[in-house]
NUDREN-863628 format. One record per atom (N, C-alpha, C, O): residue number from 1; residue in three letters; x, y, z. Coordinates in pm, 1 decimal, decimal comma, padded with zeros to 6 digits. Layout:
NUDREN-863628
> seq type c1 c2 c3
> NUM Ala X Y Z
...
end
This chain:
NUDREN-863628
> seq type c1 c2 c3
> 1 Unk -04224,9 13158,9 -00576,6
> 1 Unk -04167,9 13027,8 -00604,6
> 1 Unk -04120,0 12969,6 -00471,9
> 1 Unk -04041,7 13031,2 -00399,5
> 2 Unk -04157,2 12878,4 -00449,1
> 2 Unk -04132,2 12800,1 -00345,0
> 2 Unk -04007,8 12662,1 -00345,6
> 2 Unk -03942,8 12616,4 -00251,6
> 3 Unk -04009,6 12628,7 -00472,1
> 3 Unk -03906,3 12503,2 -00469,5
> 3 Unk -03847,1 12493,5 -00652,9
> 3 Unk -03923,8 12463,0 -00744,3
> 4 Unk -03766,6 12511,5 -00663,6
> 4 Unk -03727,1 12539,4 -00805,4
> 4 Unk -03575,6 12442,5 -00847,1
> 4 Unk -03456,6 12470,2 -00832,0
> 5 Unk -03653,3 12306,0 -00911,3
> 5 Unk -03521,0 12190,1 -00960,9
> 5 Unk -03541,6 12223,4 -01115,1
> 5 Unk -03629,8 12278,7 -01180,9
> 6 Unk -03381,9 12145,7 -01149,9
> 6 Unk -03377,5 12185,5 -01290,7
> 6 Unk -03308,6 12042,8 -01309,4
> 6 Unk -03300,0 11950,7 -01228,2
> 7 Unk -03241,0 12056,2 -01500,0
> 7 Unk -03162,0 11930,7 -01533,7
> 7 Unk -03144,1 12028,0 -01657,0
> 7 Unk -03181,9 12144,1 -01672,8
> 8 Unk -03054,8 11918,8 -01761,0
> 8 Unk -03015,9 12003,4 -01848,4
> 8 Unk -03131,6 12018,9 -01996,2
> 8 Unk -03089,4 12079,8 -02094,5
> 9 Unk -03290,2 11952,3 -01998,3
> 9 Unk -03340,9 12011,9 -02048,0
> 9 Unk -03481,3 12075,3 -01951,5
> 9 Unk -03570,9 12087,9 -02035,0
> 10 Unk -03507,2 12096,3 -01885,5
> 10 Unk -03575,6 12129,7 -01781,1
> 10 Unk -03627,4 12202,4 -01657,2
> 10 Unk -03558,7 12157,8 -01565,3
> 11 Unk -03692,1 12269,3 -01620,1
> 11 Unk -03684,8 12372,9 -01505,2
> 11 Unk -03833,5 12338,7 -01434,7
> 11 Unk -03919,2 12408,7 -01488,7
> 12 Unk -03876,4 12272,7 -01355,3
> 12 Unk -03952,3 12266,6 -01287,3
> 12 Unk -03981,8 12321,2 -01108,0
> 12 Unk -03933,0 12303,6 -00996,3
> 13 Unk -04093,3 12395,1 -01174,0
> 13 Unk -04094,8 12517,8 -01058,0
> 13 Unk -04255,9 12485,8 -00943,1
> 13 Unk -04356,4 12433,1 -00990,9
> 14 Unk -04249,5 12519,4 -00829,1
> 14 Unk -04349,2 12514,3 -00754,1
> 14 Unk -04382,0 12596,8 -00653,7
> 14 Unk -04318,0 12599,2 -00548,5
> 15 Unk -04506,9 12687,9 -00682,4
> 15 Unk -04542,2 12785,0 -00535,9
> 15 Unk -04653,5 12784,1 -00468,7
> 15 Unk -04715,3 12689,2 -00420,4
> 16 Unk -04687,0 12956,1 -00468,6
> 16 Unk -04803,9 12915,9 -00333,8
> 16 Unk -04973,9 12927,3 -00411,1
> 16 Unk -05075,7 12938,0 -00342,6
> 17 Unk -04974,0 12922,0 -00565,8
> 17 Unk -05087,2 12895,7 -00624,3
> 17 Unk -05103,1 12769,1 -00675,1
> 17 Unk -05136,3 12752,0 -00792,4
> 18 Unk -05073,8 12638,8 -00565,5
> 18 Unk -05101,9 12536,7 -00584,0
> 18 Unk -05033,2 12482,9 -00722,1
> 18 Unk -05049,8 12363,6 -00747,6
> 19 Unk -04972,7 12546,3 -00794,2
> 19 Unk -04935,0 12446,1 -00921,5
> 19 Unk -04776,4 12408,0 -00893,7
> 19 Unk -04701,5 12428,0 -00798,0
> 20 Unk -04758,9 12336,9 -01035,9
> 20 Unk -04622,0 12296,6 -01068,8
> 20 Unk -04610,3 12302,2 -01199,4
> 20 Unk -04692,3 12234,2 -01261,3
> 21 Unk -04534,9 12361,2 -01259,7
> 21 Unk -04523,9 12425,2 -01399,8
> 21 Unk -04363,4 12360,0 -01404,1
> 21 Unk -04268,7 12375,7 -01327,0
> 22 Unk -04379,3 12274,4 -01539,2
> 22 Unk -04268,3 12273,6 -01659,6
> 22 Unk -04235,5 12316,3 -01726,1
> 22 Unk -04323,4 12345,8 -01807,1
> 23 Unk -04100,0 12361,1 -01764,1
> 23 Unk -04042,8 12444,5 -01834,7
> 23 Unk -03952,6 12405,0 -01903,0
> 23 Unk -03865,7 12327,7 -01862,7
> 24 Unk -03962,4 12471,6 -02064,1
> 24 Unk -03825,8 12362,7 -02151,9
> 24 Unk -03718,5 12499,1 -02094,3
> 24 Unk -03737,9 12620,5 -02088,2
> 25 Unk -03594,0 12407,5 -02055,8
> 25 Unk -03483,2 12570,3 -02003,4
> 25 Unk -03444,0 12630,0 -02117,0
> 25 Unk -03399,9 12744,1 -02103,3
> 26 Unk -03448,6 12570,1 -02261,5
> 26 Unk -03392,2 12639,7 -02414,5
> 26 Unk -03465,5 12729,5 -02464,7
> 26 Unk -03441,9 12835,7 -02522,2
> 27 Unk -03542,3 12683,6 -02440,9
> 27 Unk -03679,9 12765,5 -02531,7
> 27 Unk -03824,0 12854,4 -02426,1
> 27 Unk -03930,8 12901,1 -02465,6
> 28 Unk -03782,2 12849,6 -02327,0
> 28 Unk -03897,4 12910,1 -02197,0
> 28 Unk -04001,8 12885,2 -02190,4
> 28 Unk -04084,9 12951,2 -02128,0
> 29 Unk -04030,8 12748,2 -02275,3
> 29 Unk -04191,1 12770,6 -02334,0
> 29 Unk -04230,2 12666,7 -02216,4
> 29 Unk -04154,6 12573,8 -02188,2
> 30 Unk -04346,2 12686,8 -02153,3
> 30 Unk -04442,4 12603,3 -02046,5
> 30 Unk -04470,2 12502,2 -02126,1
> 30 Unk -04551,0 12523,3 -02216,6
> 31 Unk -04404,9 12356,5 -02110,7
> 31 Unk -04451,0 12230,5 -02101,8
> 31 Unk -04574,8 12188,1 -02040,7
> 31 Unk -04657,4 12136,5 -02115,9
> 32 Unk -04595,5 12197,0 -01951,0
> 32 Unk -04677,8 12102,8 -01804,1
> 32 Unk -04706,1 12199,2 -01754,3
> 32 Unk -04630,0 12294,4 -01771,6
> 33 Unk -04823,6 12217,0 -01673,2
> 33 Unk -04872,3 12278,4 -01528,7
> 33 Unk -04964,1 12103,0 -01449,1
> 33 Unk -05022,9 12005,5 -01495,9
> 34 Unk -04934,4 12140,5 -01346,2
> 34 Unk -04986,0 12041,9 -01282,7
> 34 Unk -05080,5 12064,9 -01190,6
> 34 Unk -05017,5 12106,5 -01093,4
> 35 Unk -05187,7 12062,6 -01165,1
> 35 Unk -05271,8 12106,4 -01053,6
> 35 Unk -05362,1 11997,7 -00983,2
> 35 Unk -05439,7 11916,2 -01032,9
> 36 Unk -05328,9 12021,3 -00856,6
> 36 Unk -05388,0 11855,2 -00788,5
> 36 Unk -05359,3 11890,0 -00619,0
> 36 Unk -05409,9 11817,5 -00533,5
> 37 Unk -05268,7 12014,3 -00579,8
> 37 Unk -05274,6 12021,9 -00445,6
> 37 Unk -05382,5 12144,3 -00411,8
> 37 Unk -05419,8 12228,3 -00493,7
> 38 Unk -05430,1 12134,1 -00252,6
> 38 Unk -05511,6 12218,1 -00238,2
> 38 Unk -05478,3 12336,9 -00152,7
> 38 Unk -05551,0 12403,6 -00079,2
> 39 Unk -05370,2 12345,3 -00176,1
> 39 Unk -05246,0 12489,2 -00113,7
> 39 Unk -05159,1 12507,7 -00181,8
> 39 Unk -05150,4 12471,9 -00299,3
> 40 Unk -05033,8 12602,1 -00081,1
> 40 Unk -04908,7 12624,1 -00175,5
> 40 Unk -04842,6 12466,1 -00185,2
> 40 Unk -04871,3 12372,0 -00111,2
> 41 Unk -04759,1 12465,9 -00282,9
> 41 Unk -04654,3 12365,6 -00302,1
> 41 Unk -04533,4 12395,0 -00228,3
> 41 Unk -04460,1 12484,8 -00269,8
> 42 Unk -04497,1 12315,6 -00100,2
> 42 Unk -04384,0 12355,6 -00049,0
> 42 Unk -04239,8 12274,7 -00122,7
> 42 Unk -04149,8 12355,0 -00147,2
> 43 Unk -04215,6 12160,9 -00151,6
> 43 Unk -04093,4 12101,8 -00241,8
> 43 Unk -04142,1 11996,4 -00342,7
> 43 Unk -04248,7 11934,9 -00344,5
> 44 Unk -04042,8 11991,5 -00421,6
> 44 Unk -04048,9 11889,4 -00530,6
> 44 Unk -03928,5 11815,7 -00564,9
> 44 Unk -03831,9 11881,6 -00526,7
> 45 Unk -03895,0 11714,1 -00617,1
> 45 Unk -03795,0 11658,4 -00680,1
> 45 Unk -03855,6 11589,2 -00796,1
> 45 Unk -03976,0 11574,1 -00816,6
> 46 Unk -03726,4 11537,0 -00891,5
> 46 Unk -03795,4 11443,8 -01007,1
> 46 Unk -03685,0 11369,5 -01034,8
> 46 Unk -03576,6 11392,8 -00981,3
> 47 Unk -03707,6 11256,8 -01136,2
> 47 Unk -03640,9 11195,5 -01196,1
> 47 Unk -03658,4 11184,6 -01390,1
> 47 Unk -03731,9 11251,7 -01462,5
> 48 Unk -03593,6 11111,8 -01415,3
> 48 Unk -03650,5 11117,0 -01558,5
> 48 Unk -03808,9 11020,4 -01546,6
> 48 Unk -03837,1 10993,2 -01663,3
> 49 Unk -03913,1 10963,7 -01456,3
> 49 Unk -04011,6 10927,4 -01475,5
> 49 Unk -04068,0 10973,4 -01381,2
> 49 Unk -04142,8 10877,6 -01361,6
> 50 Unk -04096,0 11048,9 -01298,8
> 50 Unk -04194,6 11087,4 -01210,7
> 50 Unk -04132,5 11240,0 -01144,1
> 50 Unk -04019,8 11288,4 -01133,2
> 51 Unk -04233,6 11272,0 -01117,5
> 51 Unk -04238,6 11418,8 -01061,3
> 51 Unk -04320,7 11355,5 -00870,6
> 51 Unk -04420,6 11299,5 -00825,3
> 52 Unk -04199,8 11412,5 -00828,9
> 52 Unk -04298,2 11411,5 -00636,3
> 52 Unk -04274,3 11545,0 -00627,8
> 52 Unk -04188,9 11617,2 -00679,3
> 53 Unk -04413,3 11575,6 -00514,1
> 53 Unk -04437,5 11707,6 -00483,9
> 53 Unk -04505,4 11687,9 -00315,1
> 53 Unk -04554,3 11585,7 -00266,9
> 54 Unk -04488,0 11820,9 -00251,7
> 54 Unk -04519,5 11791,4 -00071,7
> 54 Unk -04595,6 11942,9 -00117,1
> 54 Unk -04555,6 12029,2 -00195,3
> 55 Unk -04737,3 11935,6 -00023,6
> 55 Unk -04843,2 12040,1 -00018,8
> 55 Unk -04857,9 12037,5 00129,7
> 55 Unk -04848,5 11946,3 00212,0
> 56 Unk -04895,4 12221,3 00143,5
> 56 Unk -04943,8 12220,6 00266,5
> 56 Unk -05094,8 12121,8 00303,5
> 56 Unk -05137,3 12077,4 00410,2
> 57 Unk -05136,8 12115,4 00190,9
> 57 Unk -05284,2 12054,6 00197,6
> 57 Unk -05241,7 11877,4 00279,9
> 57 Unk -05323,7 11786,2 00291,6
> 58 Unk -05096,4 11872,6 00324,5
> 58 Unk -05077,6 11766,9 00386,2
> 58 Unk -05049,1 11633,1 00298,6
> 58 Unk -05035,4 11522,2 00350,2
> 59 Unk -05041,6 11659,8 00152,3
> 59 Unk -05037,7 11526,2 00058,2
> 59 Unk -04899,9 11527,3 -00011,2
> 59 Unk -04849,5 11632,6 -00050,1
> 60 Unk -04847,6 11421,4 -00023,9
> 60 Unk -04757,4 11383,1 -00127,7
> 60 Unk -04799,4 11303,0 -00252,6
> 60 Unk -04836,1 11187,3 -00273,1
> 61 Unk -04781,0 11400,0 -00318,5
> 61 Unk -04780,3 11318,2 -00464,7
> 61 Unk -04711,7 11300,8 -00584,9
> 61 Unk -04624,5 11377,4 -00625,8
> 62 Unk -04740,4 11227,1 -00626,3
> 62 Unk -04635,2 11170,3 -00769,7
> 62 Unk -04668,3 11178,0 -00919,7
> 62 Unk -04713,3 11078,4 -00976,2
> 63 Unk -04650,6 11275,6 -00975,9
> 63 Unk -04723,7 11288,9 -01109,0
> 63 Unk -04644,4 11236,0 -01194,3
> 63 Unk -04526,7 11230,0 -01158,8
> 64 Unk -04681,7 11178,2 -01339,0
> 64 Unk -04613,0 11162,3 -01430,3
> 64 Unk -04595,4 11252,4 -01529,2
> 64 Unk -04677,4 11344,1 -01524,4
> 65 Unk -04490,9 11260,4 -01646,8
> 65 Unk -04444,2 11353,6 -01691,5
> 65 Unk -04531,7 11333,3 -01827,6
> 65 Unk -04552,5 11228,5 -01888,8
> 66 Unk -04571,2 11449,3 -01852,6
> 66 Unk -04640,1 11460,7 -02041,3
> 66 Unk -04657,4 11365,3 -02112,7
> 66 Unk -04546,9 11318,1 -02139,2
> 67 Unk -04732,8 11312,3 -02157,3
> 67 Unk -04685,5 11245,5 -02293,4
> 67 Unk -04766,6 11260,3 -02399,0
> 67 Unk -04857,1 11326,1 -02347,6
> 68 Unk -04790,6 11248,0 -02487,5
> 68 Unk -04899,7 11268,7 -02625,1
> 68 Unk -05052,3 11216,3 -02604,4
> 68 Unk -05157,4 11260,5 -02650,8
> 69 Unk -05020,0 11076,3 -02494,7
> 69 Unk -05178,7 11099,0 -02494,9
> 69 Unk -05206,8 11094,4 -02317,6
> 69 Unk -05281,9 11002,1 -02286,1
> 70 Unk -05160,4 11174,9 -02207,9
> 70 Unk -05201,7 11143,3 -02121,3
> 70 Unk -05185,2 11274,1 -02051,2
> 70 Unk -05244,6 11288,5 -01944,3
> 71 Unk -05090,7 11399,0 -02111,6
> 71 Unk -05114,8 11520,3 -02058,3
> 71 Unk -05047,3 11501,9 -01918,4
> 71 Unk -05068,0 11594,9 -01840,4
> 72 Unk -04987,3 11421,4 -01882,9
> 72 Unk -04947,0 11431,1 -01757,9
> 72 Unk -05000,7 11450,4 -01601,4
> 72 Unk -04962,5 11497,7 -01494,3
> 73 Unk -05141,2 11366,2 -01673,8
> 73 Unk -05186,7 11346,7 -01498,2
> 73 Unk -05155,8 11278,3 -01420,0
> 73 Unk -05099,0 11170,6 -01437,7
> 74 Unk -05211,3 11365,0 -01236,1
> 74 Unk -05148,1 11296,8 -01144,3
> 74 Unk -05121,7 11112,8 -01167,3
> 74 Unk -05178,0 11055,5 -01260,5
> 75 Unk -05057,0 11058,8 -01098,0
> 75 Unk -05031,9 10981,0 -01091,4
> 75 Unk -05151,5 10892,7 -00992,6
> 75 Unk -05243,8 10962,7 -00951,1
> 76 Unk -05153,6 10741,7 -00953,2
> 76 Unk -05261,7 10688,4 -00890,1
> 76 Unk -05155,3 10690,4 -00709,0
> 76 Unk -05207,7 10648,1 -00606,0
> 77 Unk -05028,3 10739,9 -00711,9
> 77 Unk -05009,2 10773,7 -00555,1
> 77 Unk -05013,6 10890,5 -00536,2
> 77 Unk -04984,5 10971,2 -00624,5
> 78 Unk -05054,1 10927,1 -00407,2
> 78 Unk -05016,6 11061,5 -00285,0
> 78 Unk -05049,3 11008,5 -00216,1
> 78 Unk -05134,0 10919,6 -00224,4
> 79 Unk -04987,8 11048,5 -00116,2
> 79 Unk -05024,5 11040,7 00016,1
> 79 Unk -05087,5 11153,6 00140,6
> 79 Unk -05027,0 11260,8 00138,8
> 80 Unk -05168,1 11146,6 00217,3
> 80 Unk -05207,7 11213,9 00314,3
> 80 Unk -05214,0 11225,0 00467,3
> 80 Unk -05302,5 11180,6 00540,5
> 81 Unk -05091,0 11300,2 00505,4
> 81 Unk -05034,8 11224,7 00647,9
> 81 Unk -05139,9 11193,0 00741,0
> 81 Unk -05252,7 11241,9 00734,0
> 82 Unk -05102,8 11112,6 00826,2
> 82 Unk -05225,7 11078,3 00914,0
> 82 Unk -05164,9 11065,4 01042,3
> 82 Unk -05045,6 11035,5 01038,4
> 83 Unk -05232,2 11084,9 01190,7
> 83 Unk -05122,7 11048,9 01288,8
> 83 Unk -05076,2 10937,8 01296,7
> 83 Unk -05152,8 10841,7 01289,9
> 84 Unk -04945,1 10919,9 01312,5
> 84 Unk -04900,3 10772,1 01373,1
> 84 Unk -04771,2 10789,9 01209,6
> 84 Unk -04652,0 10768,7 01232,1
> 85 Unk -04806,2 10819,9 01093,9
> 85 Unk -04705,5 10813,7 01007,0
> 85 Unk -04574,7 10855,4 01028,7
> 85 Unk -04532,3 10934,4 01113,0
> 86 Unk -04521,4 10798,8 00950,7
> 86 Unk -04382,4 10798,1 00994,2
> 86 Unk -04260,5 10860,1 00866,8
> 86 Unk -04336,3 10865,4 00769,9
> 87 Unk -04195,6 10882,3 00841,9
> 87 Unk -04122,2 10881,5 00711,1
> 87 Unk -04052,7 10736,6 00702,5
> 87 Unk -03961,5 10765,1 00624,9
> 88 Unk -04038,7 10624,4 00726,2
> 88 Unk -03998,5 10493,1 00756,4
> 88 Unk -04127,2 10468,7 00668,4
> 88 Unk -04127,5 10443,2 00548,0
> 89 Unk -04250,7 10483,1 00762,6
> 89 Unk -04370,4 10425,8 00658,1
> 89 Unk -04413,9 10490,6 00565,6
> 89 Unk -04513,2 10448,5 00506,3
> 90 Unk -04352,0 10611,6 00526,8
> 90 Unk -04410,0 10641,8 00455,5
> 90 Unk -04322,8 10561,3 00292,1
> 90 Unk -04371,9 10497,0 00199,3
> 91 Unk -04162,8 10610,6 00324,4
> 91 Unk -04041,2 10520,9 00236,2
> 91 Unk -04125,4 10362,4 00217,8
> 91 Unk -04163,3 10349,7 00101,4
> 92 Unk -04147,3 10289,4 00271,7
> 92 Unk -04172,6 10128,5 00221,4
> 92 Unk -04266,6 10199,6 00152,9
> 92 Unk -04235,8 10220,7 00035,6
> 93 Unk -04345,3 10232,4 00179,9
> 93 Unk -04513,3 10262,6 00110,9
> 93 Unk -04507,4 10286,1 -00000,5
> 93 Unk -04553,6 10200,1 -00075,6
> 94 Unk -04471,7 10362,1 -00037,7
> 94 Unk -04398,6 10415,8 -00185,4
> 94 Unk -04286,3 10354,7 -00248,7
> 94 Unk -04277,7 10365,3 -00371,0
> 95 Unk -04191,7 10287,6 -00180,3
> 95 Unk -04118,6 10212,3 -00219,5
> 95 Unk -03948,4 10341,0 -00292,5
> 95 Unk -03891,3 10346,7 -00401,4
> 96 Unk -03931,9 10409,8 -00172,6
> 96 Unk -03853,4 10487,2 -00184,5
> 96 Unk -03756,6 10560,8 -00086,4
> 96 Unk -03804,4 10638,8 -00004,0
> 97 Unk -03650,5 10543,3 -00091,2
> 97 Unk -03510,0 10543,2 00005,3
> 97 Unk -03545,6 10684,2 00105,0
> 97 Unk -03583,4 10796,8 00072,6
> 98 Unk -03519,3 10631,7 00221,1
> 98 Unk -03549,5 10706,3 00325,0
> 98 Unk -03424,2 10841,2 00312,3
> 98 Unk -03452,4 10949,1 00364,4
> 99 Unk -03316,5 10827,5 00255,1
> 99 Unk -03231,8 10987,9 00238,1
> 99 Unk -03288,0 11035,5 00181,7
> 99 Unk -03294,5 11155,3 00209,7
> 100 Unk -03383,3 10982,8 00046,2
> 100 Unk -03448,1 11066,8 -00069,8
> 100 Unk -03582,3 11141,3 -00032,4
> 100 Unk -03612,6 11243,2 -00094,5
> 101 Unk -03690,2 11075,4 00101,9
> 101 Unk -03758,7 11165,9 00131,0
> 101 Unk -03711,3 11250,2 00194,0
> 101 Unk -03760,3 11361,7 00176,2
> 102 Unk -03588,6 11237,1 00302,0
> 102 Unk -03509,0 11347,7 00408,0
> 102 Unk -03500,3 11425,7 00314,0
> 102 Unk -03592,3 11507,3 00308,0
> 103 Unk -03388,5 11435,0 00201,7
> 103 Unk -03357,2 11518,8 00122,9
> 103 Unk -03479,6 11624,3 00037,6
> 103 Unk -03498,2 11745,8 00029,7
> 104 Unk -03541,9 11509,0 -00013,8
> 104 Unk -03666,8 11625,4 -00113,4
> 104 Unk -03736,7 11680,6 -00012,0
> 104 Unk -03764,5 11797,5 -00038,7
> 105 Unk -03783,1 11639,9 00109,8
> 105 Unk -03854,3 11753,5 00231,1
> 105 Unk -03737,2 11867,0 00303,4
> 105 Unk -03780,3 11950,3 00383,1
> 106 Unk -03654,2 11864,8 00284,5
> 106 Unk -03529,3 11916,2 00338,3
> 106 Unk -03543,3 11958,1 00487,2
> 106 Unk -03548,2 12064,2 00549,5
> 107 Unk -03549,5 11759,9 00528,9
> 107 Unk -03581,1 11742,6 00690,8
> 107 Unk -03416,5 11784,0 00740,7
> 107 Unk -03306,6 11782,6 00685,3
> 108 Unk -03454,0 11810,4 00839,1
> 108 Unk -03320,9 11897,7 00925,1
> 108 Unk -03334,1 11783,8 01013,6
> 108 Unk -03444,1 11731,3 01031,0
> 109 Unk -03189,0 11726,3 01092,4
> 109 Unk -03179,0 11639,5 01174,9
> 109 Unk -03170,3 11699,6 01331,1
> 109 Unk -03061,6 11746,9 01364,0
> 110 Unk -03269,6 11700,1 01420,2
> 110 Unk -03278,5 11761,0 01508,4
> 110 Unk -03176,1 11753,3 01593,6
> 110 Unk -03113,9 11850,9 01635,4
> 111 Unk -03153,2 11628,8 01624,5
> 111 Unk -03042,1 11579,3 01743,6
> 111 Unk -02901,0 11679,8 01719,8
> 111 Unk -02823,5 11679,4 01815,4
> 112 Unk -02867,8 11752,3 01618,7
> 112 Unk -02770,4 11817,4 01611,4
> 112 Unk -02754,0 11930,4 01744,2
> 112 Unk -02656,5 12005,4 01749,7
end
């Protein structure tokens, strides 16, 4: 296991066989597996509508969560770093607060 968030009905886990597996925390039973990176899964975060995930395969992506008729496939973003990216560009791009990628990559601030 590589990155392991929870909530109070929920346990979503990620390692180095490329998946991301949902878990109800009451009942243990596997919700979701997600498969879409082409390495280990190094972190994840979620909210109540989307699941982000960071792969060594170099991509970020955003899956959506289960539903009755859509099984919870990836989502239509990831991203795939390229030189010159930035976490600045990557935040507008996605349209998401630059502490929240620091935090879900658990970027260390060098200048310390």
């Amino acid at each position: 296991v590589t990155d392991l968030q929870f909530d109070a009905t929920r346990v979503v886990s990620s390692g180095g066989d490329s998946l991301i597996v949902v878990t109800d925390i009451t009942t243990g039973e596997q919700i979701q597996s997600l498969r879409g990176h082409d390495g280990p899964v190094l972190a994840l975060q979620f909210d109540t509508a989307k699941i982000l995930s960071a792969g060594t395969d170099n991509t970020l992506r955003q899956w959506t969560w289960a539903s009755d008729t859509d099984g919870g496939k990836s989502a239509d973003k990831y991203h795939v770093y390229d030189a010159g990216d930035t976490l600045v560009s990557i935040s507008r791009q996605y349209d998401c607060a630059l502490p929240d990628l620091i935090r879900w990559n658990a970027i260390e601030d060098v200048r310390k």
